[in-house]
C-alpha positions in Angstrom: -14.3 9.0 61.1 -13.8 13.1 60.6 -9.9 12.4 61.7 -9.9 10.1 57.9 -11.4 12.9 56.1 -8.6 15.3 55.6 -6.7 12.5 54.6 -9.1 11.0 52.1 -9.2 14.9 50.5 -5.5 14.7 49.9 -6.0 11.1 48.4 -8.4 12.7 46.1 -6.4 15.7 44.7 -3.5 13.7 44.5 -5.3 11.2 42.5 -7.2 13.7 40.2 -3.2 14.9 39.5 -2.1 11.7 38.3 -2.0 10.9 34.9 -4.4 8.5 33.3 -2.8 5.1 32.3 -1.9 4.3 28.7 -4.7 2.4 28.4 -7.2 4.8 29.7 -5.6 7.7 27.9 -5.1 5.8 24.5 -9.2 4.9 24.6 -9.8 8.5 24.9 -7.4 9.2 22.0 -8.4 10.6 18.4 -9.5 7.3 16.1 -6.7 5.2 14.9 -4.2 6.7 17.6 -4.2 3.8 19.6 -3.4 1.3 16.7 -1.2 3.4 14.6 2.3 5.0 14.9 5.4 4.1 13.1 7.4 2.2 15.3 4.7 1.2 17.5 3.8 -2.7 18.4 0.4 -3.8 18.6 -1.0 -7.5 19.0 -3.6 -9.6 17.8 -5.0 -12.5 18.3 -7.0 -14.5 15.7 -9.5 -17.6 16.6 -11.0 -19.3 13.9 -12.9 -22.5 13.8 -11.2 -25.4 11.6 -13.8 -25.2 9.1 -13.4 -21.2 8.4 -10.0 -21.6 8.7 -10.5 -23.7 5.4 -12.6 -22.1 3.7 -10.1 -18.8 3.3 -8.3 -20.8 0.7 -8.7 -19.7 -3.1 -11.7 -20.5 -5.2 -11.1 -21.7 -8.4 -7.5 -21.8 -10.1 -5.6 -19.2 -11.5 -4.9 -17.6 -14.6 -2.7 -20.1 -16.9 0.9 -19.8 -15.3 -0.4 -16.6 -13.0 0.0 -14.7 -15.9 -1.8 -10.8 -15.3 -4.4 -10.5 -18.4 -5.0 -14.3 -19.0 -7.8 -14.5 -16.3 -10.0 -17.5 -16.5 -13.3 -17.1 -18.2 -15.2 -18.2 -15.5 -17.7 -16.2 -13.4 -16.2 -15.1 -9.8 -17.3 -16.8 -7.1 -19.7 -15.4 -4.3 -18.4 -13.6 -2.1 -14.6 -13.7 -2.9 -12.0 -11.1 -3.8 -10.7 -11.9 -7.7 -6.6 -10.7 -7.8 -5.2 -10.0 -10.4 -4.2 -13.7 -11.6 -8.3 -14.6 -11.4 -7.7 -16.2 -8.0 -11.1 -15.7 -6.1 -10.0 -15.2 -2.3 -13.5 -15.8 -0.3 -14.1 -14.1 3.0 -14.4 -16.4 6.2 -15.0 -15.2 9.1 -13.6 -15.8 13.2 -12.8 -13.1 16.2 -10.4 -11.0 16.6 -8.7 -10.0 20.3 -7.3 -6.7 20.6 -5.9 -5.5 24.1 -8.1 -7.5 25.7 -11.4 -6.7 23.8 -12.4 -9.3 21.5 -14.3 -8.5 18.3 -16.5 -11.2 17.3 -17.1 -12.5 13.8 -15.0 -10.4 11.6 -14.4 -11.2 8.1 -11.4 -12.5 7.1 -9.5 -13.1 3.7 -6.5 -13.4 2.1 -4.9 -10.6 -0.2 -2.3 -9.5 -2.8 -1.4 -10.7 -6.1 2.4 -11.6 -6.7 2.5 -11.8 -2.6 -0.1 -14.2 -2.3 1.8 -16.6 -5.0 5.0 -15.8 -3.3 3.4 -17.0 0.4 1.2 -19.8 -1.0 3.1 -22.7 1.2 3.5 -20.7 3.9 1.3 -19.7 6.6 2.2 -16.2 7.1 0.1 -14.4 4.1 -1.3 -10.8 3.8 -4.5 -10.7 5.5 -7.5 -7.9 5.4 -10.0 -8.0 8.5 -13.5 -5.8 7.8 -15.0 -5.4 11.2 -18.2 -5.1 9.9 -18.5 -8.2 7.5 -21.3 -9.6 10.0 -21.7 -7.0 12.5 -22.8 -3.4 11.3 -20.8 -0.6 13.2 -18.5 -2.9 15.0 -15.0 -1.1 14.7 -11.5 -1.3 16.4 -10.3 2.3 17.2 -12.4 3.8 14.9 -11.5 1.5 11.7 -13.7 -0.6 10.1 -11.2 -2.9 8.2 -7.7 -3.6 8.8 -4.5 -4.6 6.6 -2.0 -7.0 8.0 0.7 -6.8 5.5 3.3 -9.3 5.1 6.6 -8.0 3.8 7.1 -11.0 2.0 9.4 -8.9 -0.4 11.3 -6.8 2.2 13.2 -9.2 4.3 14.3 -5.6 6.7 9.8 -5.2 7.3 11.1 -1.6 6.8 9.9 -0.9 3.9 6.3 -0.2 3.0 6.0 1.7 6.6 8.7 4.0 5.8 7.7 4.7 2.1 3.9 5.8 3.7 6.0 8.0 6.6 7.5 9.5 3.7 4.4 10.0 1.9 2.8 11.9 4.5 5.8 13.7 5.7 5.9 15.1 1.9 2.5 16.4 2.7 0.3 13.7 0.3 -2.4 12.0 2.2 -1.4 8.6 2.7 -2.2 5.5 5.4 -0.5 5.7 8.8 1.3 2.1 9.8 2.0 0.1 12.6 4.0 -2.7 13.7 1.2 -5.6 14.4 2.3 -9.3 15.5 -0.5 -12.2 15.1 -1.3 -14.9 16.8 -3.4 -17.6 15.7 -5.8 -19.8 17.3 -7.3 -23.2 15.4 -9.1 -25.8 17.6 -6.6 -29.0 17.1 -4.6 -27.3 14.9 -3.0 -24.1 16.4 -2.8 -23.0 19.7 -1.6 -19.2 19.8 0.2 -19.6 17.5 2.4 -16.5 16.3 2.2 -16.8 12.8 4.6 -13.6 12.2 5.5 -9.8 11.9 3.4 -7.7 9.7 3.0 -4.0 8.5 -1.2 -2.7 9.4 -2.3 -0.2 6.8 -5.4 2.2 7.3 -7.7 1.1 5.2 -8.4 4.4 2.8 -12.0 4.5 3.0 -14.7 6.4 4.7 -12.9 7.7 7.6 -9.6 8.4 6.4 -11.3 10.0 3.7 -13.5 12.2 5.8 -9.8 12.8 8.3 -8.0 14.1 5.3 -11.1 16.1 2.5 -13.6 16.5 5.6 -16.0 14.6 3.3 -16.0 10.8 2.8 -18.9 10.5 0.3 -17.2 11.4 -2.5 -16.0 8.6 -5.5 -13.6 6.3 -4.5 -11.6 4.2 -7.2 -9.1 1.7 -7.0 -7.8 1.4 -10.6 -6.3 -1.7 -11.6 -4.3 -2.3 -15.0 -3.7 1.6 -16.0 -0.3 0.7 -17.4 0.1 4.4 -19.4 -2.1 6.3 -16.6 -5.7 6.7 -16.6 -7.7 5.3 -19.8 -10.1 7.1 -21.7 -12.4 4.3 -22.4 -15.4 5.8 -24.0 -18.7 7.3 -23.0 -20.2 3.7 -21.4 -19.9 3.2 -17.6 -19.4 -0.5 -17.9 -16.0 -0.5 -19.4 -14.8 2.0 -16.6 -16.2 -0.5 -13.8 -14.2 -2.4 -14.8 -10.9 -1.0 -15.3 -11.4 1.9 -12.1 -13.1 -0.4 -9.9 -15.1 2.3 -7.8 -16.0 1.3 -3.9 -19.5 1.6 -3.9 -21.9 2.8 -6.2 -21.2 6.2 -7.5 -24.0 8.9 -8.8 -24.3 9.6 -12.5 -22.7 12.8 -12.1 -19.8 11.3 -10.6 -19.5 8.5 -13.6 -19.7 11.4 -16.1 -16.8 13.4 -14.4 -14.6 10.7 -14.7 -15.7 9.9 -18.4 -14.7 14.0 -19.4 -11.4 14.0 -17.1 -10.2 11.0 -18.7 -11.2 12.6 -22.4 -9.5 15.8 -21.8 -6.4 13.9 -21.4 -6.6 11.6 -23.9 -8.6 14.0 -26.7 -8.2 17.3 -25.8 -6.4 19.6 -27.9 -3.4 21.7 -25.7 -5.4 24.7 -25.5 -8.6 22.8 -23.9 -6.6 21.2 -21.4 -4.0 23.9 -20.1 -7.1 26.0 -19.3 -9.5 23.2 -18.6 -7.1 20.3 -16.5 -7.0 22.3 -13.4 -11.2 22.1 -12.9 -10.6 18.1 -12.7 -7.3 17.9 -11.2 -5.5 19.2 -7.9 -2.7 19.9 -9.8 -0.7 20.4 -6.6 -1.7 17.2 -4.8 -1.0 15.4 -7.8 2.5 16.9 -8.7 3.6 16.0 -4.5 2.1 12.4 -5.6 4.3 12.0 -8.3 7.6 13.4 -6.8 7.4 11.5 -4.0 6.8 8.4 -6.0 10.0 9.0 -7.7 12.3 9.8 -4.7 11.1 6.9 -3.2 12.0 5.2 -6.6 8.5 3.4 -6.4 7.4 1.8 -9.5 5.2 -0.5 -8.8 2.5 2.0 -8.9 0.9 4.8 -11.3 4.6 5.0 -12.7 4.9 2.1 -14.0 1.3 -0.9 -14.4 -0.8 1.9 -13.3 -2.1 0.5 -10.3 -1.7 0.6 -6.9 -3.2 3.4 -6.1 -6.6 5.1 -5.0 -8.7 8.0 -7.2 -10.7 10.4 -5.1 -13.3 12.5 -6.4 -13.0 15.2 -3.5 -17.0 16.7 -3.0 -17.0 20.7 -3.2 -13.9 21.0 -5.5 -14.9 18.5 -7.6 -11.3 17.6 -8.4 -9.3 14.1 -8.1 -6.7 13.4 -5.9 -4.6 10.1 -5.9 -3.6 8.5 -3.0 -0.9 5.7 -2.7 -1.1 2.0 -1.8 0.9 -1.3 -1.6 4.5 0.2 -0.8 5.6 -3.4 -0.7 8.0 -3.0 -3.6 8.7 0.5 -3.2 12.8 1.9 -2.9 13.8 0.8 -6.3 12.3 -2.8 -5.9 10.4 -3.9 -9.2 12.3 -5.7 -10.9 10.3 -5.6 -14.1 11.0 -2.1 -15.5 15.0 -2.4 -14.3 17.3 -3.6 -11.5 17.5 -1.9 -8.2 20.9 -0.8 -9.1 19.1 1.4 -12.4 16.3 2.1 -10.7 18.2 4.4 -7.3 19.2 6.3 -10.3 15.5 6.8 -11.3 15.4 9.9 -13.7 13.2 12.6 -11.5 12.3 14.3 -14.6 10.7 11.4 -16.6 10.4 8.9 -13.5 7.2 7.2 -15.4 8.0 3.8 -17.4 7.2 4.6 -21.0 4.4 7.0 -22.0 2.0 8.6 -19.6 -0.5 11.2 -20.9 -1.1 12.8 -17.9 2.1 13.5 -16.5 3.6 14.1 -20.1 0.7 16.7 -20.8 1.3 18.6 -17.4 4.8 18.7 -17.7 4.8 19.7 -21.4 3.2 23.4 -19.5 6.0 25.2 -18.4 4.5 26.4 -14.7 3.7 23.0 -13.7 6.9 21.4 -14.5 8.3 24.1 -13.2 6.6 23.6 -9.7 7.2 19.9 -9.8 11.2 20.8 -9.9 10.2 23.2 -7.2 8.8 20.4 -4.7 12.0 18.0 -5.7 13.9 20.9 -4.2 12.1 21.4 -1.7 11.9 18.6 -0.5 15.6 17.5 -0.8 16.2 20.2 1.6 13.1 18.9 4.5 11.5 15.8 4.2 13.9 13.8 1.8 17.2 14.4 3.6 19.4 11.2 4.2 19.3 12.6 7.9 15.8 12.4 8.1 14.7 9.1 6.5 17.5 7.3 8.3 15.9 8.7 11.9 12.4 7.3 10.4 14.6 3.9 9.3 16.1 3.5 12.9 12.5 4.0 14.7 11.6 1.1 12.9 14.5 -1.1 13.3 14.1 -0.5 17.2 10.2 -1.3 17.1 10.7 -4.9 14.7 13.6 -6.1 16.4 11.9 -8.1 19.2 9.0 -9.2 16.8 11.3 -10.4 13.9 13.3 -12.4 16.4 10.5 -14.3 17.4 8.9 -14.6 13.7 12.3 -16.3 13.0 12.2 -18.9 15.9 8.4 -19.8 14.2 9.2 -19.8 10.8 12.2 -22.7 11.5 9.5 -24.5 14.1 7.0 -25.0 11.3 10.3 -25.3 8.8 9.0 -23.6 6.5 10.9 -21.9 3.9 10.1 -18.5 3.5 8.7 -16.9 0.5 8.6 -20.3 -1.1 5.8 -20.3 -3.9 3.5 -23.0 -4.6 2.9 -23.0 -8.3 6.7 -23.0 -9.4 7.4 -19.8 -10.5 11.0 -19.9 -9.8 10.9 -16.7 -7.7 13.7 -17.8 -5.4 14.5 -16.3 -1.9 11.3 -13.6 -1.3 8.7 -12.7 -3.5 11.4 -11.7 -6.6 14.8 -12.3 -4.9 15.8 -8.5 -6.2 16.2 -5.8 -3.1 18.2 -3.4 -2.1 18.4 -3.0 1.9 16.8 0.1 3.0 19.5 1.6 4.5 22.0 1.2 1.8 19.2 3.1 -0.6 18.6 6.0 1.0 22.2 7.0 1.2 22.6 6.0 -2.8 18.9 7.8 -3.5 19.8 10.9 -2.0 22.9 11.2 -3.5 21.9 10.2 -7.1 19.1 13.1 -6.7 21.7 15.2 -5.7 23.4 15.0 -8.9 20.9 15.3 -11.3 19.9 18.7 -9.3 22.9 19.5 -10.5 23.0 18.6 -13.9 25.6 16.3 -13.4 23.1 13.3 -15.0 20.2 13.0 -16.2 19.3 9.4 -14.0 17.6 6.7 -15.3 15.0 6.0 -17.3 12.8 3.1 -17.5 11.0 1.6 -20.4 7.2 -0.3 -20.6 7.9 -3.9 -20.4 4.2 -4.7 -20.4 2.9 -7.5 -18.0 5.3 -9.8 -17.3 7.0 -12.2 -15.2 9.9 -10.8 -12.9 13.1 -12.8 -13.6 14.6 -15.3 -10.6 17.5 -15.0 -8.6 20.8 -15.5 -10.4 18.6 -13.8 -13.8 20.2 -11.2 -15.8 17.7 -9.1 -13.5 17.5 -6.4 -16.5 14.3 -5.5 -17.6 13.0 -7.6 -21.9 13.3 -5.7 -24.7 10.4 -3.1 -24.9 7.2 -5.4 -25.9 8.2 -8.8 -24.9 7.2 -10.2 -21.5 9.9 -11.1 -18.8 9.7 -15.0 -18.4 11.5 -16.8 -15.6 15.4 -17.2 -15.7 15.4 -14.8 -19.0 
């Protein structure tokens, strides 16, 4: 037995120098480092029974036509999600199967607003999984909920992952991404079935919160409807509830910060808010948010409905910070304020669709529009280099290859036709049959930019066009005349 022993010690060291596997080593990784990286691929796996499968559909009709402000007047159902167009999407539930680990009874809806119309007949729609719908404390790598992303718009997958890359990389806080493919499991119905490629979002909540301001108590908002930036709407709470939509239940003295920010902006003289803005406002923060918005020529956003975005009371400074969200129809893709063809010349100086107090204001003060020119070129020159964003747009390509491919060979099994929508809005091909390919932006963005540095234009543009409907394929595609609502084929 003592002749083994020398060689069992050698076993031993040797084995203590090997690496850990992937697996091992990614369970031991920081939260969210196992799921999330660019041009990574994770899988899931998602069982439902026949009756929750059923029950995810919507609740109620829409708004007349789907029209944005002509909700319903009708109470929202228990336990749904109301979009935009007053369609209540109710939560079902069923378990999800991540690298082998299965996570039982998670909630599960539908989500978006134009996407969800746009994916109605198909069975590929956004989804958002909460962990802890039935089980308290039950997370995947740390996250609580997940967002599975459709891309219904972006026929390249490319785009919302690479607008968030270059969010961060422009040093705003933003959502890290992933690949994710889905399966689908439904007793006599499907069988593993892979229902498609999507982008998975970090839910910004509590621990991305706490990852990037150390503290993830503070007042979350999620305004919806801000077309103009952030509403003063008086000095009663309901009437923000509303409109900002806050996660949670915030304190009084959270309520009433919002309630003064929002009046400085809207009724304080000059003098009050040069000296005072800077108490409510990370004017830094928010002057990256913006630039980076219009590089990435993203309008549908605090630009141009004022949504799309989060509001973050920060605890110890006291001060908001916005954070971005639904990059769906980012890179000069919404169609509503101007063609993709106007909007890569976005103007970087007044990237905001008709008036905005709060980026008017701040820029009306020399030093801060003097430091927003200051990022621009700054980060022409680092993060938003045609060299740089097409390395970030070739990770990706490589990572959805494989997955698209087989998305493709499903979609034509179940012949379905992709981004078909089920109330006849005439959207044709996608969710607004308006894009410009990725690729072919960056190298027109960056040069556009470029120019206007240089004073050799001033860019475009764009005008309010109030809610409307984005025109079809074979449109005019240019945005109404200021005040009157974009109907289909006009």
């Amino acid at each position: 037995m003592s002749r083994f022993l020398p060689w069992l010690a050698i076993f031993l060291l040797f084995s203590w120098a090997i690496p850990e596997s992937g697996n091992a080593a990614d369970r031991n990784a920081p939260p969210g480092e196992r799921v999330f990286d660019m041009g990574k691929v994770v899988r899931f796996h998602l069982a439902m029974g026949e009756k929750e499968f059923k029950a995810m559909s919507p609740a109620g009709g829409a708004a007349p036509f789907g029209i944005p402000g002509l909700v319903l007047p009708r109470k929202q159902a228990e336990g749904t999600h109301r979009n935009t167009f007053g369609l209540d999407l109710p939560w079902s539930q069923g378990d999800l199967t991540f690298e082998g680990e299965t996570y039982k009874d998670v909630g599960v809806r539908y989500k978006g607003n134009y996407t969800f119309i746009a994916t109605a007949k198909s069975l590929k729609k956004s989804l958002k999984v909460d962990l802890n719908k039935q089980i308290d404390g039950q997370k995947l790598d740390g996250q609580a909920m997940l967002n599975l992303n459709c891309g219904v718009s972006d026929p390249s997958r490319a785009r919302e992952a690479l607008s968030y890359r270059y969010f961060r990389d422009a040093g705003v806080p933003a959502p890290r991404t992933a690949i994710a493919e889905l399966t689908l499991g439904v007793p006599g119905k499907y069988d593993k079935e892979f229902v498609g490629v999507y982008t998975l979002v970090e839910q910004v909540g509590k621990a991305f919160l706490k990852r990037h301001f150390k503290d993830g108590k503070g007042m979350l908002l999620k305004p919806e409807g801000l077309q103009g930036g952030l509403a003063y709407l008086g000095t009663t709470w309901k009437g923000y509830e509303e409109r900002y939509k806050p996660e949670g239940k915030p304190t009084d003295e959270q309520k009433k910060r919002l309630m003064e920010f929002t009046r400085l902006i809207h009724r304080g003289n000059d003098e009050d808010f040069a000296r005072d803005i800077g108490q409510f406002l990370d004017i830094e923060a928010f002057l990256r948010f913006i630039a980076a918005n219009a590089l990435l020529a993203n309008l549908d956003s605090y630009l141009g409905f004022g949504h799309n975005f989060y509001l973050y009371l920060v605890p110890g400074t006291n001060q908001f910070v916005f954070i971005p969200w639904d990059l769906d129809l980012s890179l000069a893709t919404w169609p509503v304020v101007g063609t993709p063809e106007q909007l890569v010349e976005l103007s970087i100086t007044h990237p905001h669709a008709g008036p905005n107090k709060l980026i008017d204001r701040l820029f009306a003060i020399k030093t801060h529009q003097e430091r927003y020119m200051a990022i621009i070129q700054e980060s022409v020159s680092t993060s938003f280099t045609a060299e740089k964003l097409l390395a970030s747009l070739t990770v990706l390509e490589n990572g959805l290859n494989e997955p698209m491919a087989k998305e493709t060979k499903a979609v034509a099994a179940r012949q379905e036709t992709r981004g078909t929508p089920a109330f006849g809005m005439g959207f044709g091909d996608g969710q607004f049959g308006q894009s410009m390919p990725p690729r072919r932006f960056i190298q027109k963005r960056t040069e556009y930019v470029a120019a206007q540095l240089a004073g050799k234009t001033t860019g475009f543009v764009p005008k309010s066009a109030g809610f409307g409907i984005p025109p079809a394929r074979g449109g005019p595609g240019a945005p109404p005349p200021p005040g009157r609502p974009a109907l289909p084929g006009n």
